[in-house]
LODREN-287023 format. One record per atom (N, C-alpha, C, O): x, y, z. Coordinates in steps of 0.1 Angstrom, whole numbers, plus 5000, padded with zeros to 4 digits. Example, Ala and Ser with C-alpha at 12.3 -4.5 7.8 and 13.67 -1.06 7.14 Angstrom:
513249435078 512349555078 513249675078 514249675085 512849785071 513749895071 512950005079 513450115080 
END
This chain:
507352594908 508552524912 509352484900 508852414892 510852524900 511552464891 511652304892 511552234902 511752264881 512352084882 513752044873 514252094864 514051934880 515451884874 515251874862 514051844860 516151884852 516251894838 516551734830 516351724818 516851654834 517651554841 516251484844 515251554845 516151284845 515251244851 516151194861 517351164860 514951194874 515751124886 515050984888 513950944888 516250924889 516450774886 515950704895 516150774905 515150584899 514450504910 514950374907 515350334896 514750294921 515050174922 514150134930 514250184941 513050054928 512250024935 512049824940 511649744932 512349794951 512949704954 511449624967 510749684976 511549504964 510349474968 508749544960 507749554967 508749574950 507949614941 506549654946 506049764948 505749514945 504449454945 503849524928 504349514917 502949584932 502949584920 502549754913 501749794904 503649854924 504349954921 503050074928 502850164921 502550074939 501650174943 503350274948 503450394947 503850244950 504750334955 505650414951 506150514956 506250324935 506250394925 505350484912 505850554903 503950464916 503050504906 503250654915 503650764910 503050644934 503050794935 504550894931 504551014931 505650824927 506850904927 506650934915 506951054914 506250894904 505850894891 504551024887 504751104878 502951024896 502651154896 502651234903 501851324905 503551204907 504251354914 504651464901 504751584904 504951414889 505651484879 506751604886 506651724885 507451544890 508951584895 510151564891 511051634896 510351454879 510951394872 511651264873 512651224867 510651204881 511351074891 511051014873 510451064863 511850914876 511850764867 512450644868 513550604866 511450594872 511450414876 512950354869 512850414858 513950294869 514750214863 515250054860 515749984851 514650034878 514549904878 513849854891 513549934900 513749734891 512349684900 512949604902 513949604895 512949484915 512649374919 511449324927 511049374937 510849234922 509549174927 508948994926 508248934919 509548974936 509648834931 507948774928 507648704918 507048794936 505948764929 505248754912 504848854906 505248624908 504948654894 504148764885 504448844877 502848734892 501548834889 502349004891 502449084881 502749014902 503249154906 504249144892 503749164881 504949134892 506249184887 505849204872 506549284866 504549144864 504049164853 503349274851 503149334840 502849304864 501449464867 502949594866 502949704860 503849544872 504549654872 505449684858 505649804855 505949574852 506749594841 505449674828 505549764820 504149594831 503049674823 503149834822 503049904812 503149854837 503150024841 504350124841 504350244842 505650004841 506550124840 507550104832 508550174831 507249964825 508449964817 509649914811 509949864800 510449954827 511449894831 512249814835 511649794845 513249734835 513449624838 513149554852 513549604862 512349424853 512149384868 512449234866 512049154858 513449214878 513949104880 512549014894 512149054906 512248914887 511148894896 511848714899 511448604895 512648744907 512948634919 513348654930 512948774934 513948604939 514448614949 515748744947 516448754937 515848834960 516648994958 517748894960 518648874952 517648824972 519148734970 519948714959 521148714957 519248704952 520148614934 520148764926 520848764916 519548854928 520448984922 521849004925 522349034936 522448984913 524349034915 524149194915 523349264911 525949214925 525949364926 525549414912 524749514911 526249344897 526349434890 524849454882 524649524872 523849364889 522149404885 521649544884 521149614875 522249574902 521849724904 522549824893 523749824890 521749904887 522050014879 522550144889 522650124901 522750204886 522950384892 521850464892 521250474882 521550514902 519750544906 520150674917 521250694923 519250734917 519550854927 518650824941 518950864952 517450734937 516950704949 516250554946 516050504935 515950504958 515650324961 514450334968 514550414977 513650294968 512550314973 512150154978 512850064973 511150104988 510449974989 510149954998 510650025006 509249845002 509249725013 509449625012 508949545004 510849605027 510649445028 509349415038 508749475046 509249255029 508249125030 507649195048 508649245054 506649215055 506349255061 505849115075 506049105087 505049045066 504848955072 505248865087 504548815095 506748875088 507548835097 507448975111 507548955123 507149065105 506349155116 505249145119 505149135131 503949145113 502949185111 502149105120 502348985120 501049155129 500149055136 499548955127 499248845131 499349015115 498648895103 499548835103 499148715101 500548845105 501848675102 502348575112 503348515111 501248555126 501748535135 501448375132 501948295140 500848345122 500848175125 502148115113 502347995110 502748225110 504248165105 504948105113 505048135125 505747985105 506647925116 508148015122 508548095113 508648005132 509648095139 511248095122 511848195119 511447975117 512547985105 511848095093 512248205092 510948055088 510048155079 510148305083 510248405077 509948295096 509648445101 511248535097 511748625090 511648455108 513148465102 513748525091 514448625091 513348465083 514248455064 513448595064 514148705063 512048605065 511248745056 511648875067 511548995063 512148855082 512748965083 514149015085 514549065095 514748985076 516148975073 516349015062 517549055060 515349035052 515449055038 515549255039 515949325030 515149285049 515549435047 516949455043 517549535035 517449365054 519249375045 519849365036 520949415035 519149305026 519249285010 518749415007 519649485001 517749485009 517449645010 518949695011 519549755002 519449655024 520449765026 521749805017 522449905015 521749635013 522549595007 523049704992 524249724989 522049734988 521049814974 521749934977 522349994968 521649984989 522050104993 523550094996 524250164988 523850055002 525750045000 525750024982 525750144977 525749954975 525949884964 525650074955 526450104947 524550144957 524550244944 524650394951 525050494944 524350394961 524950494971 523750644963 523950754959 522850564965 521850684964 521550804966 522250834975 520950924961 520851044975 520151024987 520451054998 518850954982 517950964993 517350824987 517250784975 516650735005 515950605003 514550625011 514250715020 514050565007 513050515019 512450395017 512350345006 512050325030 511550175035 510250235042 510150335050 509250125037 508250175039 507849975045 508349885038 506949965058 507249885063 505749895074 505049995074 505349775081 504349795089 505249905101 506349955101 503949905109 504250025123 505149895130 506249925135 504749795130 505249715143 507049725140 507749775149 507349705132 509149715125 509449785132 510349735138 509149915136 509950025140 509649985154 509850075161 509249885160 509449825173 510349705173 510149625182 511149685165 511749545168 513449565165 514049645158 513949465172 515049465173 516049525156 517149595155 515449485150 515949475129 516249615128 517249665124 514949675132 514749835132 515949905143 516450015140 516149855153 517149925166 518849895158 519749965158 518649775153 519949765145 520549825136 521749835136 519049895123 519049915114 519450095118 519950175111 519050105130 519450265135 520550285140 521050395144 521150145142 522850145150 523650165134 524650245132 523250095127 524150125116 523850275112 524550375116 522950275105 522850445102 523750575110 523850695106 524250525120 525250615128 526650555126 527550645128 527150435123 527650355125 528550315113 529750315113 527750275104 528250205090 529050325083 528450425080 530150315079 530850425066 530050425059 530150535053 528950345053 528450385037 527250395040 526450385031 526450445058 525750495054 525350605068 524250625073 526350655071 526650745083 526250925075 525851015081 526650915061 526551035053 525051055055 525051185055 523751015056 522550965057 522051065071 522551045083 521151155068 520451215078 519051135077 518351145067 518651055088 517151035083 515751065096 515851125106 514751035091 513651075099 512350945097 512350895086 511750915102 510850815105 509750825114 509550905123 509050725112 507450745124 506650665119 507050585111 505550685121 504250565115 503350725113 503150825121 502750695094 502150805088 500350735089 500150615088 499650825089 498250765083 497850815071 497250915069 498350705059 497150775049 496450855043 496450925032 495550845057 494150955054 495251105055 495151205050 495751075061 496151245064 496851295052 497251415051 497051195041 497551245025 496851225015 497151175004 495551265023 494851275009 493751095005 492651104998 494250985009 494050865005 492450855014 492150895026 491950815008 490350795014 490350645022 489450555021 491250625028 491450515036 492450555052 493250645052 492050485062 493250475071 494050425073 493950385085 495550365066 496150275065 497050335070 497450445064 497750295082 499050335095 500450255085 500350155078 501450305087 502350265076 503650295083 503550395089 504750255084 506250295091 506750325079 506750245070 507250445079 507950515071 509250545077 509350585088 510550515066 511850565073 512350675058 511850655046 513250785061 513450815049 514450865054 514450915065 515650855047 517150875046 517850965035 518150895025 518051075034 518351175023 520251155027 520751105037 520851195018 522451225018 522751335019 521751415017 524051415023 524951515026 523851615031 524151735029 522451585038 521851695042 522051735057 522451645064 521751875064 521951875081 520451755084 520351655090 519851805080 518351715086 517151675078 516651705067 516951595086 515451515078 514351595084 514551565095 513251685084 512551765092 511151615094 510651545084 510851605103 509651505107 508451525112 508451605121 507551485108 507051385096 506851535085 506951655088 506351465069 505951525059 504351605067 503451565075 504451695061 503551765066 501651755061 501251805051 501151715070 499951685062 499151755055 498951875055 498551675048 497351755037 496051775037 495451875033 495451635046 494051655051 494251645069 495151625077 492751675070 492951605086 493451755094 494151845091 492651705109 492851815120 494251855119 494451965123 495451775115 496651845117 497751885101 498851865099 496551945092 496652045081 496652125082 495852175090 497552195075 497552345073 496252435074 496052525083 495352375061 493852425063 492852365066 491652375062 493652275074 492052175080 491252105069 490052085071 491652085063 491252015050 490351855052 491051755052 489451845053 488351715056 489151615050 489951635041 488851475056 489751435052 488851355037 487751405036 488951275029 488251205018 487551125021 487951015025 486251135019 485251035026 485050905014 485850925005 484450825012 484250745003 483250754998 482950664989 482150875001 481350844991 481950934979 481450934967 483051024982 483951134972 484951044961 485451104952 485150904963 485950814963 485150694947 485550674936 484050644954 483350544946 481850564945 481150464947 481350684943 480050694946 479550704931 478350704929 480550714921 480050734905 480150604898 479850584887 480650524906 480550364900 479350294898 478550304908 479050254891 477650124890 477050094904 477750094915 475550064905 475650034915 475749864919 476349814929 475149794910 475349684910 476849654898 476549734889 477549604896 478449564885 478049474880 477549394889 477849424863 477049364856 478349234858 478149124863 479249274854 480149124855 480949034863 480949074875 481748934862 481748874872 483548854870 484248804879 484048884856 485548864853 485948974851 485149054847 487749044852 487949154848 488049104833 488249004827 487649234830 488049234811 488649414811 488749494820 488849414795 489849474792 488849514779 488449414773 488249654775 487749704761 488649754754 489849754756 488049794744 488949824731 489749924735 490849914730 489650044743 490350174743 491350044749 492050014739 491549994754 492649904761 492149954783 492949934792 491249994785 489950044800 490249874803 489949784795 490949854816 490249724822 489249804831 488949924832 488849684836 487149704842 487149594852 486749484850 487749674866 487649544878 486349594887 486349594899 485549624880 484549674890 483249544882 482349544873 483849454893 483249344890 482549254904 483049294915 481949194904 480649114911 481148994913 481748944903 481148924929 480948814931 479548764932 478548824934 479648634930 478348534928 477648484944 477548364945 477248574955 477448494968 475848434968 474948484962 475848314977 474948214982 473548294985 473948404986 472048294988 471148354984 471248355004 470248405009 472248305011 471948305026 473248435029 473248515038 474248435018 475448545020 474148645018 473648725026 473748625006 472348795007 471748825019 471848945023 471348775024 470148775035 471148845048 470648905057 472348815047 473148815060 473849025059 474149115067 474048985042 474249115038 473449245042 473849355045 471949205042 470549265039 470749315056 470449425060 471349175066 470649225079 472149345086 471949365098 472849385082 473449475082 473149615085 472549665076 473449705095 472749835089 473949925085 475049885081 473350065085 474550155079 476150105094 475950075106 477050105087 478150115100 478050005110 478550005121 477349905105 477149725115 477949655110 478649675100 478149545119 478849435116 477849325119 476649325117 478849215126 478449095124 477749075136 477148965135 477449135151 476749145160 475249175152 474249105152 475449285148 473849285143 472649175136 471449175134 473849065132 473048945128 471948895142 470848855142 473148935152 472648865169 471348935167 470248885168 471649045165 469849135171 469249085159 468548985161 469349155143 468349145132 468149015126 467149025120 468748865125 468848765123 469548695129 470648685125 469248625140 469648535147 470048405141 470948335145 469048365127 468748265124 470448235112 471148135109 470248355109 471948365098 473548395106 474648385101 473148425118 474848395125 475048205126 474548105131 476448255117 477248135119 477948085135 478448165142 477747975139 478047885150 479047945155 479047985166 480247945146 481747995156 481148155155 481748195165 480348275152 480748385156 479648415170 479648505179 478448265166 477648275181 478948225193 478948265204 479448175190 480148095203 481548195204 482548155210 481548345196 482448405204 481748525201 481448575190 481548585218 480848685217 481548825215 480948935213 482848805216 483348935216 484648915202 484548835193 485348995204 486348985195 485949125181 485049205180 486749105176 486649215161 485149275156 484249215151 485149405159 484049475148 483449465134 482349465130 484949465128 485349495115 484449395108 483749425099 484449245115 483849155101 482349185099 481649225109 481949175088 481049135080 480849305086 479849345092 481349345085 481149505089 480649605076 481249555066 480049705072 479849795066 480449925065 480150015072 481049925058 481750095054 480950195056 479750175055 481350355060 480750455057 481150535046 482250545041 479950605043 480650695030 481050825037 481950875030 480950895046 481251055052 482551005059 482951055069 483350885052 484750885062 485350815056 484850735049 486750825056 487950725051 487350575049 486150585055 487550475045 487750355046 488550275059 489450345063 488350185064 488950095073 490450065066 490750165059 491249985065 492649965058 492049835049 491549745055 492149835039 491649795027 493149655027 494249695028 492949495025 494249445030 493549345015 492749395007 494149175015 494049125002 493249074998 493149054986 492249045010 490948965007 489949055012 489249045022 489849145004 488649285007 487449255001 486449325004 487349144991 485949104984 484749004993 483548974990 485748985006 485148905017 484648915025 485348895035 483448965027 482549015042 483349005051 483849095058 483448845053 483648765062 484848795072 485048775084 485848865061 487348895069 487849015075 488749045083 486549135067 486849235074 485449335074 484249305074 485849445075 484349595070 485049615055 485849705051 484249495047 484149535031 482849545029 482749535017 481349565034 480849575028 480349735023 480449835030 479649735007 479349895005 478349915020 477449855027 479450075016 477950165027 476350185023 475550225032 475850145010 474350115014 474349995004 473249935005 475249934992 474549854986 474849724995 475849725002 473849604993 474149454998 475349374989 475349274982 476349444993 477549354988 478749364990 478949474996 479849294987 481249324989 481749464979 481249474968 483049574986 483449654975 483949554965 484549444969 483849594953 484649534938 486149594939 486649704943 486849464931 488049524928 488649714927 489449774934 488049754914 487849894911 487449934926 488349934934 486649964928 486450004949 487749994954 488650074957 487849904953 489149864964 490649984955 491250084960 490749944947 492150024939 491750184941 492650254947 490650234937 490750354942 490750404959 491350504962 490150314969 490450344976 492250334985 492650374995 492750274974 494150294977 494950404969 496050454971 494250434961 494550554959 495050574942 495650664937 494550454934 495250384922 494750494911 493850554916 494950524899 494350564890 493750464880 494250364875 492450534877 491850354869 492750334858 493250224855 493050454850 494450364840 495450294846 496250224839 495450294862 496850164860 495850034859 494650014862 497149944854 496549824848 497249714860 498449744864 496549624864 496949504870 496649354860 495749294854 497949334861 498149194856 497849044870 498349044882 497048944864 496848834867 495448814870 494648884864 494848724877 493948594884 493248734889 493948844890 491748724891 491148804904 491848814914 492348924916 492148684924 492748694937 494048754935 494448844943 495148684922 496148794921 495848954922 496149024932 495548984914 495149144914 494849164924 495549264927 493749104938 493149164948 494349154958 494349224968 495349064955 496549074967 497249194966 497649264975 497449214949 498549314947 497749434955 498249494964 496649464951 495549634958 496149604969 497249654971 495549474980 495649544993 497149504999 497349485011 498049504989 499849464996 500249594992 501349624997 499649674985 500349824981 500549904988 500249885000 501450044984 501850134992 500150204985 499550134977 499950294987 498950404984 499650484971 500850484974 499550534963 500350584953 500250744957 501050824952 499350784966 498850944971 499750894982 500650874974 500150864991 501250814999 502550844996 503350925001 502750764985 503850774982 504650914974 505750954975 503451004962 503151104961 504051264969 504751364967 503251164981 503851294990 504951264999 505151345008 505951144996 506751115002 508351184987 509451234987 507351134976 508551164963 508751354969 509751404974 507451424965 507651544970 508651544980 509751574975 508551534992 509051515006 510851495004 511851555010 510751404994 512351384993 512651454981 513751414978 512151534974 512651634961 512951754970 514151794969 512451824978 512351914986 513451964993 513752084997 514051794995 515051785002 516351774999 517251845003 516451664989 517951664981 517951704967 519051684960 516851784961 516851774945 516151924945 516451984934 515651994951 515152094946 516052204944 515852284935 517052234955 518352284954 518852274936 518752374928 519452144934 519952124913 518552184905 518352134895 517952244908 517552284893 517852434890 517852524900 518152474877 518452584873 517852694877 518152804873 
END
């Protein structure tokens, strides 16, 4: 395949801490990052590490028009939370403010007039009113009626990512007849060659089995090393131990009665996932910020007694271990599970080269 001669310019807005720019980046297509917004501290440091570029890490509000540079495409998500079932104990003003912020998105796009965007967003968005609006304009608006687009909720797994993470994807290309929908998959029953999808033991099965330490560090090649160990309680062991392959926290009921906690005896039903065990012959569950915690979800390894480590978790979103994350443990562990997939996004940069860019090259 020819490539533009030319790099094609990005704007990546709502940052985190750039899974979604790392995939437009190996795609080797000739994307290049320009400028960022990310108002989280920790984030906006992981990403200026990785790409560079300039990132304004406050509020998108307080960017002036003349911040935005000239970019051929904008990429991001807004704040999700104000959709998301995880955000339901926000108060109704909060909820508010963070779903509204896609319009500062939009804003981005009137202001540099892109070829092609995409907003990448939970599934629930493309059920809510923001989204029905955001489709009245698209027909609607002068500056952005030029805009053919296409959208749906993608899985992950089906590009390659050894996880199942359900995702609302919208993508909007310029002066084209159509958006063809969805990108076509790579693994999974509905591939071209039926391609299996990535199991996890293909994923993290060459890692340590125990990890010797307990802080990330950083060696001389300049290698961080987040494949690191929590310190849990000698009753967290025992509770780990009564687990079997693909169990949760019911199995305490049958194999240890004596180690189920009071609130999960006194509710007998509800979620699988906690204190649940991974398999290795299948994707991952969706990997979210507090993945080093039995307790919150199916983090534990498929046969060792423990939570996955940082490193675990980043590859299962699809990270390459040279990218580097900046901040705290829990920083870094927000930034993994707040990411786009960078094998996600990969096949989204493709998806939109294909479409408005592969035509310009010589």
């Amino acid at each position: 395949m020819a490539l533009t001669t030319e790099a094609i310019t990005v704007i990546d807005l709502f940052a985190g801490a750039g899974g979604l720019a790392q995939g437009f980046k190996q795609a080797k297509l000739g994307y290049q990052t320009v400028f960022a917004v990310e108002i989280d501290p920790a984030a906006a440091r992981t990403f200026k590490q990785n790409f560079g570029c300039p990132v304004y890490d406050g509020p998108i509000e307080k960017v002036s028009d003349e911040d935005y540079p000239k970019a051929d495409v904008i990429i991001g998500g807004p704040p999700c939370q104000g959709f998301s079932p995880l955000g339901r104990d926000r108060d109704d003003a909060s909820r508010a403010v963070l779903n509204e912020l896609w319009q500062q998105y939009l804003r981005a796009v009137r202001l540099v007039r892109p070829k092609a965007f995409v907003i990448e967003n939970v599934p629930e968005f493309q059920k809510s009113a923001q989204f029905a609006r955001l489709l009245q304009l698209m027909e609607t608006d002068k500056d952005l009626r030029d805009y053919k687009f296409g959208y749906g909720v993608l899985n992950a797994a089906d590009y390659g990512v050894p996880q199942n993470r359900r995702r609302g994807i919208f993508v909007a290309v310029r002066d084209v007849e159509e958006v063809p929908w969805p990108p076509e998959p790579t693994h999974g029953p509905n591939s071209s060659g039926n391609t299996p999808y990535v199991s996890l033991s293909a994923t993290i099965a060459d890692l340590p089995d125990y990890p010797e330490r307990t802080e990330i560090t950083v060696d001389e090649s300049g290698r961080q090393d987040l494949h690191i160990r929590r310190t849990p309680t000698q009753k967290s062991l025992e509770r780990y131990r009564a687990i079997p392959p693909g169990g949760n926290r019911f199995d305490l009921r049958r194999n240890r009665p004596d180690l189920e906690p009071r609130c999960w005896a006194e509710k007998a039903t509800g979620t699988t996932d906690v204190m649940g065990r991974l398999w290795w012959d299948r994707p991952s569950v969706t990997i979210r910020t507090e993945f080093y915690k039995p307790e919150k979800g199916r983090y534990l390894h498929p046969v060792h007694d423990r939570p996955i480590t940082h490193r675990e978790a980043a590859r299962i979103q699809s990270f390459p271990d040279d990218f580097v994350f900046v901040g705290s443990k829990s920083e870094v562990a927000r930034q993994i599970g707040n990411a786009v997939p960078p094998l996600l996004g990969q096949k989204l940069a493709q998806f939109i080269y294909d479409m408005a860019f592969a035509s310009e090259c010589p």
